[in-house]
C-alpha positions in Angstrom: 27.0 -0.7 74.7 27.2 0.1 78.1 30.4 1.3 77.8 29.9 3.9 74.9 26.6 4.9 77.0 28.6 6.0 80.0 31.5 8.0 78.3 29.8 9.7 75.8 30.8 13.3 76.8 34.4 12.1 77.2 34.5 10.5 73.6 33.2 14.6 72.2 36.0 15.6 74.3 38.8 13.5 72.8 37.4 14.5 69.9 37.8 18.2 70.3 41.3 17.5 71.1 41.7 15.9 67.8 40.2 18.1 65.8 42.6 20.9 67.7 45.4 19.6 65.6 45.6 21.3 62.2 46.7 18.2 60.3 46.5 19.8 56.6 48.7 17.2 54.7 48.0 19.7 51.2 50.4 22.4 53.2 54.0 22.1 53.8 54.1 24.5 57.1 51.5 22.2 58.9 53.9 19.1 58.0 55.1 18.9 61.8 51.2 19.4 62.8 50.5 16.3 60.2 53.2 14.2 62.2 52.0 15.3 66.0 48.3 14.2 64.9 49.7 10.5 63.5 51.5 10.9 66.5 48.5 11.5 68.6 46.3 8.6 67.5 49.5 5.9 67.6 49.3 7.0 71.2 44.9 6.5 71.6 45.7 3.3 69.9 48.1 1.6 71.8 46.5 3.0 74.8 43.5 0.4 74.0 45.7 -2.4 74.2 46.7 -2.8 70.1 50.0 -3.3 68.8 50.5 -0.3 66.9 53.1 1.6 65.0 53.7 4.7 62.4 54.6 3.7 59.0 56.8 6.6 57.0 56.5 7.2 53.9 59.1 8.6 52.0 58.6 12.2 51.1 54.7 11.9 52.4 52.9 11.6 55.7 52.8 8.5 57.8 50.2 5.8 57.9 48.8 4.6 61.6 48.5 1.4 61.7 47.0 -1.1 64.7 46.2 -4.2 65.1 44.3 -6.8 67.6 44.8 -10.5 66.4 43.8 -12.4 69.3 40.7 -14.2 68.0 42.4 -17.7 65.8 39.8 -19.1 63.9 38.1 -15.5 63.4 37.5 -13.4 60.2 39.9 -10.1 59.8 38.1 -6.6 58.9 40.5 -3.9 58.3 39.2 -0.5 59.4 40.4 2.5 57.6 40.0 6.5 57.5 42.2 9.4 57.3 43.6 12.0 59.8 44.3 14.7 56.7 42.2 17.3 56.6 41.3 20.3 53.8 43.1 23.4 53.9 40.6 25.8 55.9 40.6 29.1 53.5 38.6 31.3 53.2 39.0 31.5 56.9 37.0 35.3 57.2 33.6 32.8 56.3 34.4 30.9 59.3 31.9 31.5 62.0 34.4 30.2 64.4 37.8 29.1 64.2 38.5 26.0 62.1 40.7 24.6 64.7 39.1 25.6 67.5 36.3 23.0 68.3 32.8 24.5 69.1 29.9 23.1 69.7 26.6 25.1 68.7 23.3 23.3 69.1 24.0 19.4 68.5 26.8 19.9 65.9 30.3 20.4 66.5 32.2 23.1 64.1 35.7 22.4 63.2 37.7 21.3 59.8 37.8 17.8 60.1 34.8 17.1 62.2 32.9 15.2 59.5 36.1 14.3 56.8 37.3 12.7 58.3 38.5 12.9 61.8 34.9 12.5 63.4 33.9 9.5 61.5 36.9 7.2 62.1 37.5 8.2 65.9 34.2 7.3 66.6 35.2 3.7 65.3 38.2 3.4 67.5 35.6 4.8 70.3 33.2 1.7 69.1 36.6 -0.7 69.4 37.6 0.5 72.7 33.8 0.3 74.1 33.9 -3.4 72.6 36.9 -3.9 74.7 36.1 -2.2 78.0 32.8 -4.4 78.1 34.1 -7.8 76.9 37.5 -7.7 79.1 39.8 -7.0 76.5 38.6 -9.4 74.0 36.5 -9.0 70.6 34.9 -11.4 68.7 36.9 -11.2 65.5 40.3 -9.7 64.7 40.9 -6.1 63.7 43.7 -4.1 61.9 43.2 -0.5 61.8 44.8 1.8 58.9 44.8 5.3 59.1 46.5 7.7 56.7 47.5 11.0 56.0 47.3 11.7 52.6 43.5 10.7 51.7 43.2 14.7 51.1 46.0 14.7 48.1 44.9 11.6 46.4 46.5 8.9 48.8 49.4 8.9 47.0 52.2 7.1 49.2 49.4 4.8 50.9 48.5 3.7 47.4 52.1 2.6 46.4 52.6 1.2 49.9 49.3 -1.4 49.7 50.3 -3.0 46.6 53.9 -3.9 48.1 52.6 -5.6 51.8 49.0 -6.5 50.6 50.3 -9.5 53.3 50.3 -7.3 56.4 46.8 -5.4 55.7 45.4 -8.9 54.7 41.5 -9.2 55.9 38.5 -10.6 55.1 36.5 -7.7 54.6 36.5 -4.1 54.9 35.1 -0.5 56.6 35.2 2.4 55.8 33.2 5.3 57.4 34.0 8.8 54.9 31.0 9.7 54.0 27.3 10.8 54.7 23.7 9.6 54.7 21.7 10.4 51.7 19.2 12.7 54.3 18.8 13.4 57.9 16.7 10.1 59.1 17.6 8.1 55.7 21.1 6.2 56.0 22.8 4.7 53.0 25.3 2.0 52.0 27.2 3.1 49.2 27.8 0.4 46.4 30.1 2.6 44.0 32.6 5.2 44.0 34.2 7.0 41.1 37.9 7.4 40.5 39.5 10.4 40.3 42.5 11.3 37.8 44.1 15.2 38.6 46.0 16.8 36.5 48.5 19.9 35.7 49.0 21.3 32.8 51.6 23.9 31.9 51.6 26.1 29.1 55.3 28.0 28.4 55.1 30.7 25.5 57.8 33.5 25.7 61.1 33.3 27.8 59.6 36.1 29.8 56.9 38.4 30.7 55.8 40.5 27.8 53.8 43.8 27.1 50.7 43.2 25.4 51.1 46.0 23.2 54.5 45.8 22.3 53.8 42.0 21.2 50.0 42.0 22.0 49.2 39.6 17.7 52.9 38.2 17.3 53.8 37.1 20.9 52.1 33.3 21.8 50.1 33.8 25.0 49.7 30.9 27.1 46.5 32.1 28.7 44.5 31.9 25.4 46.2 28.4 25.2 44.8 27.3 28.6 41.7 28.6 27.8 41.1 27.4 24.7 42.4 23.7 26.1 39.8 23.6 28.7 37.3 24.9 26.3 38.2 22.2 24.1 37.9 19.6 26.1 34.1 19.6 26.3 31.5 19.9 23.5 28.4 21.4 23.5 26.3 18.5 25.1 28.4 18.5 28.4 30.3 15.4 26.9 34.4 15.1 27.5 35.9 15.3 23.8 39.3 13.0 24.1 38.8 10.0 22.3 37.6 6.6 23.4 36.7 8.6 26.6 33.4 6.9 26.8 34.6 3.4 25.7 35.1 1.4 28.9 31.9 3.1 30.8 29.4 0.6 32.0 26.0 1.6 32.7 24.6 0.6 35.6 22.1 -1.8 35.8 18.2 -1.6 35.8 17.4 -2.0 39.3 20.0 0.6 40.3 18.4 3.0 38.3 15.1 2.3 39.4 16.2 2.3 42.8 17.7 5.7 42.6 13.9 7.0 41.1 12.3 5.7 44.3 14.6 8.6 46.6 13.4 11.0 47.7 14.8 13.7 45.1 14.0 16.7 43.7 16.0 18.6 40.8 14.5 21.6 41.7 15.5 21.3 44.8 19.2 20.3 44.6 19.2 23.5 41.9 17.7 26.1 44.8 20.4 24.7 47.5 23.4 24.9 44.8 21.8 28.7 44.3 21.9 27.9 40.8 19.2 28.0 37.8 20.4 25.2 35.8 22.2 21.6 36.0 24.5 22.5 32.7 26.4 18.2 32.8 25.8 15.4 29.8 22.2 15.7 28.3 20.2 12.6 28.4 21.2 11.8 31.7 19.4 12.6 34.8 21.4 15.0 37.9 22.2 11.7 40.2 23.3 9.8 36.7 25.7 12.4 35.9 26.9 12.9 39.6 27.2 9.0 40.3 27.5 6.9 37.4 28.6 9.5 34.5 32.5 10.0 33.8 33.3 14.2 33.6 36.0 16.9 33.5 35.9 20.3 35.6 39.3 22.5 35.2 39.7 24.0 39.1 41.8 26.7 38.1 44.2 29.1 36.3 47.8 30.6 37.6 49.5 33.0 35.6 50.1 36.7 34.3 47.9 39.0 36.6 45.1 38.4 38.3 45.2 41.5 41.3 43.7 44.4 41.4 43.7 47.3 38.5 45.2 46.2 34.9 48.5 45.1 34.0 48.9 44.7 30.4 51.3 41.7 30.6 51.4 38.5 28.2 52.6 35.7 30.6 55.7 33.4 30.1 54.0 30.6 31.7 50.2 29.5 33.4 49.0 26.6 35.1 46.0 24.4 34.6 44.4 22.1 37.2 42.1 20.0 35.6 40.7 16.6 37.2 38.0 14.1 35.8 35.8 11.6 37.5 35.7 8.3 36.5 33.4 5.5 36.0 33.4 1.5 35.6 35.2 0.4 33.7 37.5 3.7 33.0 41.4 3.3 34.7 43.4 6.1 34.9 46.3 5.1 33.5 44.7 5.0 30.3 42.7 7.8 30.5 45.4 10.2 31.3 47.2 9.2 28.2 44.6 9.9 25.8 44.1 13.2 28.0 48.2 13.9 27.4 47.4 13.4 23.9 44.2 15.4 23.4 45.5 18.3 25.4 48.7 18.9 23.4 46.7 18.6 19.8 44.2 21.3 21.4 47.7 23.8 22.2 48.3 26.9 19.9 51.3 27.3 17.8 54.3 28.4 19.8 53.9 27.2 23.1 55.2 24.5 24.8 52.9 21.6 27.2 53.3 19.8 29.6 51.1 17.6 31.2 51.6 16.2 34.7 49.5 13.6 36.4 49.0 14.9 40.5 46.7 12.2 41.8 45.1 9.3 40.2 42.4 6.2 41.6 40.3 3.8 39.5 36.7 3.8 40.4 34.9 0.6 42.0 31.8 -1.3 42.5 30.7 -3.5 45.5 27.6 -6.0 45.3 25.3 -5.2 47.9 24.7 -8.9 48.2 28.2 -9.4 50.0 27.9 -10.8 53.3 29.4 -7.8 55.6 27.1 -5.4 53.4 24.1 -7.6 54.3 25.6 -7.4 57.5 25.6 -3.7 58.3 22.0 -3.5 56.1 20.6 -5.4 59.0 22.3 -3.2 61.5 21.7 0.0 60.2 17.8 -0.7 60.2 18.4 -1.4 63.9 20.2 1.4 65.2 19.1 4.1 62.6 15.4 3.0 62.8 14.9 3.3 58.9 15.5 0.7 56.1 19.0 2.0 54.0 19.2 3.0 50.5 21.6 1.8 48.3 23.7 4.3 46.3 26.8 5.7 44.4 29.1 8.3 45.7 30.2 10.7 43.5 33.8 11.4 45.4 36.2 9.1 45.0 38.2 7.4 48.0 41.1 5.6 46.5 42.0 3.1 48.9 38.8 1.4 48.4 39.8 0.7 44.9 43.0 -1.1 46.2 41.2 -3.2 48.6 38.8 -4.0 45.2 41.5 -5.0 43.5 44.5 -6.3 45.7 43.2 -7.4 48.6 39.8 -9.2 46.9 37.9 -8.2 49.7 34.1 -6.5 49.8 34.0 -2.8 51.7 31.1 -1.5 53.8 31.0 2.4 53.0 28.8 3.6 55.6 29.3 7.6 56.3 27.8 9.0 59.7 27.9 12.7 58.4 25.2 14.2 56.9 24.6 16.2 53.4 24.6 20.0 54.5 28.4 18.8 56.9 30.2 21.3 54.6 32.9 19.4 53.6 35.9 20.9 52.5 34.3 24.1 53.0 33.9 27.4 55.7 31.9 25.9 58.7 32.3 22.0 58.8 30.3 20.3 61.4 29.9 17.1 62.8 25.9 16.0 63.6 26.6 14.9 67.0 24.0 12.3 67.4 25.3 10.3 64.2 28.6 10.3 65.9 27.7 8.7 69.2 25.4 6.4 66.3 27.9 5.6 64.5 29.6 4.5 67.2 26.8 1.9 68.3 26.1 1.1 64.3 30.4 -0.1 64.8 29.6 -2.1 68.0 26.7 -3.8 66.5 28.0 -5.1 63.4 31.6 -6.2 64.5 29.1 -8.8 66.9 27.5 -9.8 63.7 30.2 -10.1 61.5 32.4 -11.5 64.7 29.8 -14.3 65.2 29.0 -16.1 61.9 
């Protein structure tokens, strides 16, 4: 710890010189940024004395990966995170510029900060501290796997895993993405739900049409769209494609009693959302539906006009983003064909469909009785001073799922950011504090895990 204690204002510095780089993998003009920030870290990496090396991927954004196996005999934890960060719009609500690192109080302002730039450079700053005070040596070995596309569904990275599951090979797994459940109250999350993102596009006349020239006669794919999305719910907040529901598993008893004893307040998550009302699935309670219930949310409509003033015009063609969450047991493979098929039945006469899958992860569970989860539970108390809870995550991360599922191996999802880090929104910040914490919660539990 030493180490870490004495270059704390040089690890917020790298940072800020991170976080400078506008790595938005979503955006095809910041692809060269995207490569310069991979780029960047290869660099950090090898600089600590890892073998280390960029992995392309064809038509995507390459994966960082580094590696220390100097410790035979020893387990193998694979770190991972992303260097992708969220487009930055609307960039007028920015009290600073996104890319532009500023520190205000004990929070540091940039896009990226929290999601995920902060979290995983202050586990290579945990790594290098490890190294600098035990001369070049840790107590277990470590491959490091960064990628570039977490922010577009991990795509390439996904594909990529499942053909050398042999070189990422470990015997367990971290990942810091995420947040505690409150300032002071740490959590270790034990589930994360998939995600399955859509497009659909509706194509009605060869062209643009007046609306009352052929305003009755004409098909009009906006009506379409709207009365797909509208169709895809019922009036109980349930999803209305068939055997949607059929694969969910409840979770158990204790979870749900577990999740009664935090400290949360409806009212109080309704006043911070500056709404009135939590419109999801009736019967189930607002951290059911946002952890452990499957749903569908359309994110928006292209097509016909939108600007200012009126123009009467019956569109040749919109587009539909829709996305759903998914729960145990729910894959997406399956559910996106049932959604295929539920979306063209709900389609108006005269239009054309088609339905495109853009991202797609299968959701997972880890026991909180694994060994590196029991692990960081006893490390967390330590360094955090407070006993964690155990919860689900509404977001999805789909690597996680892979190491679930190809790799056999148990994850520790511990997030250093907190709830109000505005992710993926004007004014992300990184808590400062929980970074340089984060760094010693790292340190601590790589001796654990290093040493049994």
């Amino acid at each position: 710890m030493t180490y870490a204690q004495q270059h704390r204002d040089r690890f917020v510095d790298e940072l800020k010189t991170l976080l400078r780089l506008p790595s938005v993998s979503t955006l095809p003009q910041h692809r060269e940024d995207v490569q310069r920030t991979a780029e960047w870290l290869l660099a950090h990496l090898r600089e600590l004395g890892m073998t280390a090396e960029l992995i392309p991927l064809e038509g995507g954004h390459p994966i960082v990966y580094a590696q220390w196996m100097q410790a035979p005999g020893r387990p193998t934890v694979l770190f991972y995170g992303h260097y992708d960060v969220q487009p930055v719009d609307p960039t007028s609500e920015w009290k600073s510029p996104p890319f532009e690192p500023t520190v205000r109080g004990d929070d540091l302002y940039a896009r990226g900060a929290s999601d995920d730039k902060g979290q995983v450079f202050g586990v290579i700053k945990a790594l290098e501290s490890f190294l600098r005070d035990e001369g070049g040596r840790l107590p277990l070995n470590v491959k490091v796997l960064i990628e570039g596309e977490e922010e577009i569904g991990s795509p390439g990275i996904s594909r990529w895993i499942e053909r050398h599951a042999r070189k990422v090979a470990c015997d367990m797994a971290w990942v810091s993405d995420g947040q505690l459940y409150a300032k002071g109250l740490p959590c270790l999350v034990t589930g994360l739900r998939g995600l399955l993102y859509t497009e659909v596009e509706v194509r009605g006349p060869s062209h643009d049409l007046h609306s009352g020239q052929h305003g009755g006669a004409a098909p009009n794919p906006v009506n379409t769209v709207a009365a797909i999305i509208a169709g895809l719910k019922d009036r109980r907040g349930r999803v209305t494609i068939p055997r949607f529901y059929t694969a969910v598993r409840e979770p158990s008893a204790e979870e749900k009693t577990s999740w009664e004893r935090l400290p949360f307040r409806e009212e109080d998550y309704l006043r911070e959302l500056g709404i009135t009302v939590s419109p999801g699935e009736q019967g189930y309670s607002i951290l059911e539906r946002r952890w452990s219930r499957p749903t569908l949310d359309a994110h928006g409509i292209a097509g016909g006009w939108t600007g200012a003033g009126s123009k009467t015009v019956i569109p040749a063609k919109v587009v539909a983003k829709i996305s759903m969450r998914l729960v145990p047991d729910q894959r997406a493979k399956t559910i996106f064909k049932a959604f295929e098929k539920k979306v063209k039945r709900l389609a108006s006469p005269g239009v054309e469909v088609e339905v495109r899958e853009l991202a797609g992860g299968d959701p997972v569970l880890i026991s909180p009785a694994a060994a590196p989860v029991q692990a960081a539970t006893r490390v967390v108390r330590d360094v955090w001073n407070a006993d964690p809870v155990f919860v689900r995550e509404g977001g999805s991360i789909p690597i996680v799922a892979k190491f679930d599922r190809i790799l056999k191996v148990p994850t520790v999802l511990f997030g250093f950011g907190l709830p109000d880090d505005n992710l993926h929104a004007p004014n992300e910040k990184f808590h400062l504090p929980n970074f340089h914490k984060g760094i010693e919660t790292v340190i601590r539990w790589v001796e654990q895990v290093g040493t049994k």
